[in-house]
PAVO-377206 format. One record per residue (C-alpha): x, y, z; residue in one letter; chain. Coordinates in Angstrom, 3 decimals. Each point is the difference from the previous one (the first is absolute). Layout:
# residues N
((X Y Z) 'a' 'A')
...
//
This chain:
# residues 272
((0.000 0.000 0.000) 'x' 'A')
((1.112 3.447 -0.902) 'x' 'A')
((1.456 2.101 3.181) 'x' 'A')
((-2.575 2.664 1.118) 'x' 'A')
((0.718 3.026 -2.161) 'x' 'A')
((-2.069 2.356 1.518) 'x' 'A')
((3.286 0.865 2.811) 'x' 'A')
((2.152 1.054 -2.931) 'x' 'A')
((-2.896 2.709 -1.007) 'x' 'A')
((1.450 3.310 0.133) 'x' 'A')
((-2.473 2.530 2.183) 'x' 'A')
((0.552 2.170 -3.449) 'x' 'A')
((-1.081 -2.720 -2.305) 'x' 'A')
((-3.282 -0.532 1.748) 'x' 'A')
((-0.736 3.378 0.143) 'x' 'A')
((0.570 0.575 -3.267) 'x' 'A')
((-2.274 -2.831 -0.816) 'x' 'A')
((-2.517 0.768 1.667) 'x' 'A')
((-0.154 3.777 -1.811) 'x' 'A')
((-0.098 -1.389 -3.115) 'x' 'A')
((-2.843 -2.275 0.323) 'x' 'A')
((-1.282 3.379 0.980) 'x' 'A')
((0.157 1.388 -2.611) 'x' 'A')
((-3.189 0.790 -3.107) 'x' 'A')
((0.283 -2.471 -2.571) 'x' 'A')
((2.565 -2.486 1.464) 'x' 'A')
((-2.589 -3.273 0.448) 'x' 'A')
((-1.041 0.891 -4.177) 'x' 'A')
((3.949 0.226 -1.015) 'x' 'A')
((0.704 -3.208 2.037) 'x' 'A')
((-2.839 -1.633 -1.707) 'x' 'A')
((0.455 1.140 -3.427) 'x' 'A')
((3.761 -0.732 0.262) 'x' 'A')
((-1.081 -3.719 0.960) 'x' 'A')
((-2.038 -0.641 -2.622) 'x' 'A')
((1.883 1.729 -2.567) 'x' 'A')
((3.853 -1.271 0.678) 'x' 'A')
((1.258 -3.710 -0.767) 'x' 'A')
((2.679 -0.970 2.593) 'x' 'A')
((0.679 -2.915 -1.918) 'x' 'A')
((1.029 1.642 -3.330) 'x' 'A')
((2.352 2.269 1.473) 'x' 'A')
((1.536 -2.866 1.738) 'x' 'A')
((0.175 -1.912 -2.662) 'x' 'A')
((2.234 2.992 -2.171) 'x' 'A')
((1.760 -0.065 2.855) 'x' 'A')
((0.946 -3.543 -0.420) 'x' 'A')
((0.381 0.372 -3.793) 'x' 'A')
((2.994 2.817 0.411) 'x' 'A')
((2.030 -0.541 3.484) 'x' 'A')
((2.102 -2.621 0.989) 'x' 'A')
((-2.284 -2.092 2.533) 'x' 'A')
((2.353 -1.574 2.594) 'x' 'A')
((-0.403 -3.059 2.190) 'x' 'A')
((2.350 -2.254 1.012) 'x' 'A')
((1.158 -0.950 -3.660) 'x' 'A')
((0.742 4.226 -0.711) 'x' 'A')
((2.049 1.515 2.550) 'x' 'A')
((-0.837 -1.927 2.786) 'x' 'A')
((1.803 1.863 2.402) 'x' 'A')
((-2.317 2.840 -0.099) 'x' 'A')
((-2.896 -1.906 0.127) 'x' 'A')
((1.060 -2.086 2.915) 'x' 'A')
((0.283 3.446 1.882) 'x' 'A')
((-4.256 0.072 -1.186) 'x' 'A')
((-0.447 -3.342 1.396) 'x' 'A')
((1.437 0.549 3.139) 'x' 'A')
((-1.872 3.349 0.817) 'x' 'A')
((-3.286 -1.434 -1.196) 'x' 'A')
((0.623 -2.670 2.598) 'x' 'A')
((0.275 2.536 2.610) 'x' 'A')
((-2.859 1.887 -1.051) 'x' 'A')
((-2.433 -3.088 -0.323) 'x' 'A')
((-0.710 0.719 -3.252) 'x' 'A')
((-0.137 -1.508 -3.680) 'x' 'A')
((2.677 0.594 -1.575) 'x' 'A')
((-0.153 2.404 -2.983) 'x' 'A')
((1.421 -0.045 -3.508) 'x' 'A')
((3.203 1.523 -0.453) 'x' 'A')
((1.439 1.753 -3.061) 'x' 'A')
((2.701 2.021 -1.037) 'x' 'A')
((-0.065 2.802 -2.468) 'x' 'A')
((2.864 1.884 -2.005) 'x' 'A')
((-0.148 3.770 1.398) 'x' 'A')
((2.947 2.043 0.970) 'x' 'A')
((-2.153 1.708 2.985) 'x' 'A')
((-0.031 -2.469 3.342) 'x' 'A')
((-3.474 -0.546 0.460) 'x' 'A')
((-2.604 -2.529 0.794) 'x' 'A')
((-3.562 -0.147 0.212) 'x' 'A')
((-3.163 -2.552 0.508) 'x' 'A')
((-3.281 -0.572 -2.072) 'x' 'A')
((-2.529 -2.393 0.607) 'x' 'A')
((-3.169 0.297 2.280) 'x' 'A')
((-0.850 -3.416 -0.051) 'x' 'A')
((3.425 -1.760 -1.300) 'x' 'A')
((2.745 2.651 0.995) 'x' 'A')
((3.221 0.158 -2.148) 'x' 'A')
((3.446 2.014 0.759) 'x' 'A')
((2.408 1.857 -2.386) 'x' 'A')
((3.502 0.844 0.913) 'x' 'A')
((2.032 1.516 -2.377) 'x' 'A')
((3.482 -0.567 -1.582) 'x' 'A')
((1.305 3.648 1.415) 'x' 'A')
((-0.899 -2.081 3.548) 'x' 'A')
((1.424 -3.049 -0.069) 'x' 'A')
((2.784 1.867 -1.458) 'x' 'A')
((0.762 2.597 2.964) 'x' 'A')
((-1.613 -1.417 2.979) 'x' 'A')
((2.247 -3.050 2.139) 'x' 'A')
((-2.054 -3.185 0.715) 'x' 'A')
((-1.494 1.032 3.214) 'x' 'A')
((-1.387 3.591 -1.745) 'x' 'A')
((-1.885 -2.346 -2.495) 'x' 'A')
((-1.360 -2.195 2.213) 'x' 'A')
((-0.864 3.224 2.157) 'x' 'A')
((-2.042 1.326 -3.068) 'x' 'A')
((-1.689 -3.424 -0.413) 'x' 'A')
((-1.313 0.486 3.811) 'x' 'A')
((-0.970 3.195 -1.271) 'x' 'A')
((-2.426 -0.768 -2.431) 'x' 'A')
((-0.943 -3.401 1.899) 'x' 'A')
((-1.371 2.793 2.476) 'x' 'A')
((-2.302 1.538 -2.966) 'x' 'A')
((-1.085 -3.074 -0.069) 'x' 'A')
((-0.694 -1.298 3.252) 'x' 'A')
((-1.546 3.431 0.809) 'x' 'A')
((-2.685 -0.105 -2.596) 'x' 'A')
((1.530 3.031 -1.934) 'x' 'A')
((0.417 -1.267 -3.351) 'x' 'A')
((-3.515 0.417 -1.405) 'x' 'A')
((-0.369 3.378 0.612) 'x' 'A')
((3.575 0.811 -1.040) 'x' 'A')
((-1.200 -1.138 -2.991) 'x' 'A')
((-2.996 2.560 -0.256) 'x' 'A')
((2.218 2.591 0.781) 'x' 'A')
((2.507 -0.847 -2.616) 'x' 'A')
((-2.631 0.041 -2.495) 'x' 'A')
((-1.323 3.063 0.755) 'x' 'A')
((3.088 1.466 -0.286) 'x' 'A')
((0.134 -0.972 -3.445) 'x' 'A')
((-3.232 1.704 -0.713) 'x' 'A')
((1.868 3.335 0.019) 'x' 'A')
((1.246 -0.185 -3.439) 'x' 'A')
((-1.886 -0.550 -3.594) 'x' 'A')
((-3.599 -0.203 -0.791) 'x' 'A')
((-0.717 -0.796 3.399) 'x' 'A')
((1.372 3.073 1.870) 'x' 'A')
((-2.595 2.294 0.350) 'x' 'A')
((-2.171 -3.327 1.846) 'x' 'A')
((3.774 0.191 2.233) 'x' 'A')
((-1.038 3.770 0.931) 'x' 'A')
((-3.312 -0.439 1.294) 'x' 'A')
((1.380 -2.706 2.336) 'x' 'A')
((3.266 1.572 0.650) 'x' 'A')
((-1.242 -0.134 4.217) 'x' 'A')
((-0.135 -3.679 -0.241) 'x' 'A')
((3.078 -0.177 -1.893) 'x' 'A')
((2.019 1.977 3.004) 'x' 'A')
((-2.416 -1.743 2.816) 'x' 'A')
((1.731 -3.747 -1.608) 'x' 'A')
((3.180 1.592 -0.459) 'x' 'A')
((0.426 0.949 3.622) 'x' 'A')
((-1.387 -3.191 1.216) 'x' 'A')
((2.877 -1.539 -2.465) 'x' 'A')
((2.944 1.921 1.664) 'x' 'A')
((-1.596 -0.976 3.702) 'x' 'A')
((-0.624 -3.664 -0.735) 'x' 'A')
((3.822 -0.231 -0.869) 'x' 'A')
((0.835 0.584 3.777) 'x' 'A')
((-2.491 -2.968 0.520) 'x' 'A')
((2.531 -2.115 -2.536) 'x' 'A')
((2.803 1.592 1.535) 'x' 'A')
((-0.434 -1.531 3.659) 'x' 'A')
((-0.693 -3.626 -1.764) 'x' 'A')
((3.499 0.535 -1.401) 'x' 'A')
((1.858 0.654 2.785) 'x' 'A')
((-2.343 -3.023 1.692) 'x' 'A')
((1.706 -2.590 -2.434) 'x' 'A')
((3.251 1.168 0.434) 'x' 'A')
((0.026 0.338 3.674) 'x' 'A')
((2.049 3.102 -0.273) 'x' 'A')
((-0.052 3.710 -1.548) 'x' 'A')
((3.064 0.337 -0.577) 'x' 'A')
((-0.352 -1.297 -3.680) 'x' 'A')
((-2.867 1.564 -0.730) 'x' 'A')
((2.083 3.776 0.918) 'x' 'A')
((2.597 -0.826 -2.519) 'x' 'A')
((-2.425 -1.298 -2.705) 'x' 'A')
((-1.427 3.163 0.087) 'x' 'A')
((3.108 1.847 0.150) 'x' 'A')
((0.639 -2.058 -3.633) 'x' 'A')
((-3.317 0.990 -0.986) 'x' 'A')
((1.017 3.379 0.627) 'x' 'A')
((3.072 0.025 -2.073) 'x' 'A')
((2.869 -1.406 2.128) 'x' 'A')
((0.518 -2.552 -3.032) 'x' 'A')
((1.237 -3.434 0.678) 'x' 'A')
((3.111 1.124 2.511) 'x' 'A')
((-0.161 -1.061 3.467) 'x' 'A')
((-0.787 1.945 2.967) 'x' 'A')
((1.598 1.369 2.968) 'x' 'A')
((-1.937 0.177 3.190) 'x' 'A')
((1.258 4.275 -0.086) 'x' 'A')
((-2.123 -0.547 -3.286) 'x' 'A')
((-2.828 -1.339 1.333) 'x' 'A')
((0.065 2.305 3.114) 'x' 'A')
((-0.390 2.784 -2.082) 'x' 'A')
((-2.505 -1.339 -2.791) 'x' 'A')
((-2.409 -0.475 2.715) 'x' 'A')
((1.067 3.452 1.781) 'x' 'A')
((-1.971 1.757 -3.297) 'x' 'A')
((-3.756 -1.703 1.436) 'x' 'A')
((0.984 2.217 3.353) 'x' 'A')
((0.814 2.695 -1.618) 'x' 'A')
((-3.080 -0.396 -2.637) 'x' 'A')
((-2.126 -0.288 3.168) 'x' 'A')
((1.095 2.999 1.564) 'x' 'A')
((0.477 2.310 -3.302) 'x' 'A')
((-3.971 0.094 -0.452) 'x' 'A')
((-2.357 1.342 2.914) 'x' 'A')
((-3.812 -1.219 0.314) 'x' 'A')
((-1.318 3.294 -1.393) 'x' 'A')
((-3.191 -0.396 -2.426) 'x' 'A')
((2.207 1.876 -2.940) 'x' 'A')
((3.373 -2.576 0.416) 'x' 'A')
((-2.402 -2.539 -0.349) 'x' 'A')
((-2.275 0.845 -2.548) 'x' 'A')
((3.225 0.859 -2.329) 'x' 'A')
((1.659 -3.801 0.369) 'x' 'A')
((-3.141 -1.345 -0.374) 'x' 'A')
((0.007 1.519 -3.448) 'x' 'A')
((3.493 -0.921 -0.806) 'x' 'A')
((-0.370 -3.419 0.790) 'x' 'A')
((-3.622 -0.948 -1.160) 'x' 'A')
((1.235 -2.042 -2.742) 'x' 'A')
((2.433 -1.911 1.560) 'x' 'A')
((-0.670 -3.929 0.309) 'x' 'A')
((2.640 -0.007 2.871) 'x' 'A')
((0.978 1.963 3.161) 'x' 'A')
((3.794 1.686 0.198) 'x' 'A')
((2.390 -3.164 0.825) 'x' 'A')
((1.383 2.126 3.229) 'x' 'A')
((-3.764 -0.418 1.521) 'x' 'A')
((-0.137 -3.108 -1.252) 'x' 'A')
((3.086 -0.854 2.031) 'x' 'A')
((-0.810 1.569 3.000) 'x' 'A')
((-3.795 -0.729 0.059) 'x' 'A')
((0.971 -3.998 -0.053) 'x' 'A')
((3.440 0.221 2.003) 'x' 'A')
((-2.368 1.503 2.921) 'x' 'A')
((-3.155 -2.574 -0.487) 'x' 'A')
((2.805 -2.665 0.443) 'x' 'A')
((1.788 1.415 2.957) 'x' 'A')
((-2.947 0.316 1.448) 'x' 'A')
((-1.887 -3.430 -0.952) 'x' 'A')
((2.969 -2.683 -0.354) 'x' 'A')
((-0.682 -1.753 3.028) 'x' 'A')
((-3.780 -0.608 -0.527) 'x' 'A')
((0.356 -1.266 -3.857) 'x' 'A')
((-1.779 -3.455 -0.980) 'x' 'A')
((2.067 -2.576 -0.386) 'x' 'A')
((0.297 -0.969 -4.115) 'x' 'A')
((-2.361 -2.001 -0.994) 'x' 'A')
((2.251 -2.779 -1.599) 'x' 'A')
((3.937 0.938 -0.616) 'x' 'A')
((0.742 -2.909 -2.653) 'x' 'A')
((3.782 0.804 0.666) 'x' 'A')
((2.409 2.093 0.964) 'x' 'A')
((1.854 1.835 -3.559) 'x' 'A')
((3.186 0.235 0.087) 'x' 'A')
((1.242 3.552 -1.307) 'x' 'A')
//
């Protein structure tokens, strides 16, 4: 049985839930978007253009899958790997889910990065994000072509999933850091993400990567104007700044490490 998700729920992610069942014309979107959109076709293209990989195709990677869905209690997935320069990775599929990880990934990140990023979106998952990740992502593309005056007129929705997007990745965040047992990884996978490259770290580094959340923090006061202006800056991001990232998760583990569930199954131990 899967481990109970609902303690890796960021406060932020369920708040930003529950506005946007809130607000007009979500329940007709949802619908229309269920009706309208085949899961299995875009799965299927998937399958027809990436590399899918199993323990015959780069079996090291997906024995780092294996072992987290074992933790997690959970199905394991389909894996694939796609040719793109950017280090990325992503999951589709409602009802069968599916991850991406790119080339630029594998290529840059050490073992225990990708196997961090697997956790990652294994926490989409087991959080129930992935279908409306997939409404969001959609709507998003409504912005351009014939389509984007339809876009304009729901433009509120569109930055009412968007926000809910960038909260529910603190959500995935924590389930990360759960299958690794640590944070440290999860720090300098962002710092990569960032643009440290593929160098290693020194703890100095690190110190002072996650120094900039601090000084982030105290840079911006609570005043209505401060706020309103980021909120317009960011409103069509899909994911928070990596320093809050980092210091959002390294304090919900600090704080929560000695009352985590034990895994649900840990096939075995890898070997990095």
């Amino acid at each position: 049985m899967p481990i109970d998700y609902k303690q890796f729920i960021h406060p932020q992610d369920r708040a930003a839930l529950d506005a946007l069942e809130k607000v007009p014309f979500f329940d007709t979107v949802l619908a229309a978007f269920m009706k309208l959109y085949d899961e299995k076709v875009e799965h299927a293209i998937n399958m027809a253009s990436k590399l899918r990989l199993g323990p015959d195709m780069r079996p090291d990677i997906h024995e780092m899958l294996v072992d987290i869905c074992g933790k997690l209690g959970i199905d394991v997935p389909e894996l694939y790997l796609t040719q793109d320069p950017n280090p990325n990775a992503w999951t589709f599929g409602e009802t069968k889910p599916y991850i991406t990880v790119t080339s630029g990934l594998v290529a840059i990140a050490s073992p225990r990065e990708i196997y961090a990023t697997l956790a990652h979106e294994c926490g989409h998952i087991i959080c129930h994000h992935v279908l409306y990740t997939q409404v969001a992502i959609k709507l998003m593309e409504l912005g351009t072509g014939f389509f984007g005056i339809v876009a304009k007129l729901a433009q509120p929705l569109v930055w009412a999933f968007q926000y809910w997007r960038r909260k529910s990745e603190l959500s995935a965040d924590r389930v990360e850091v759960y299958c690794l047992g640590e944070t440290d990884t999860f720090v300098r996978e962002s710092m990569r993400y960032c643009g440290f490259g593929s160098g290693s770290h020194t703890p100095e580094e690190v110190a002072a990567f996650m120094k900039q959340a601090e000084d982030y923090e105290s840079m911006l006061d609570d005043s209505f104007y401060q706020k309103a202006l980021q909120a317009f800056y960011i409103k069509d991001m899909t994911h928070p700044f990596m320093t809050v990232r980092c210091r959002e998760v390294v304090r919900w583990f600090e704080e929560n490490k000695g009352n985590l569930p034990e895994p649900a199954d840990a096939p075995k131990k890898l070997q990095w």
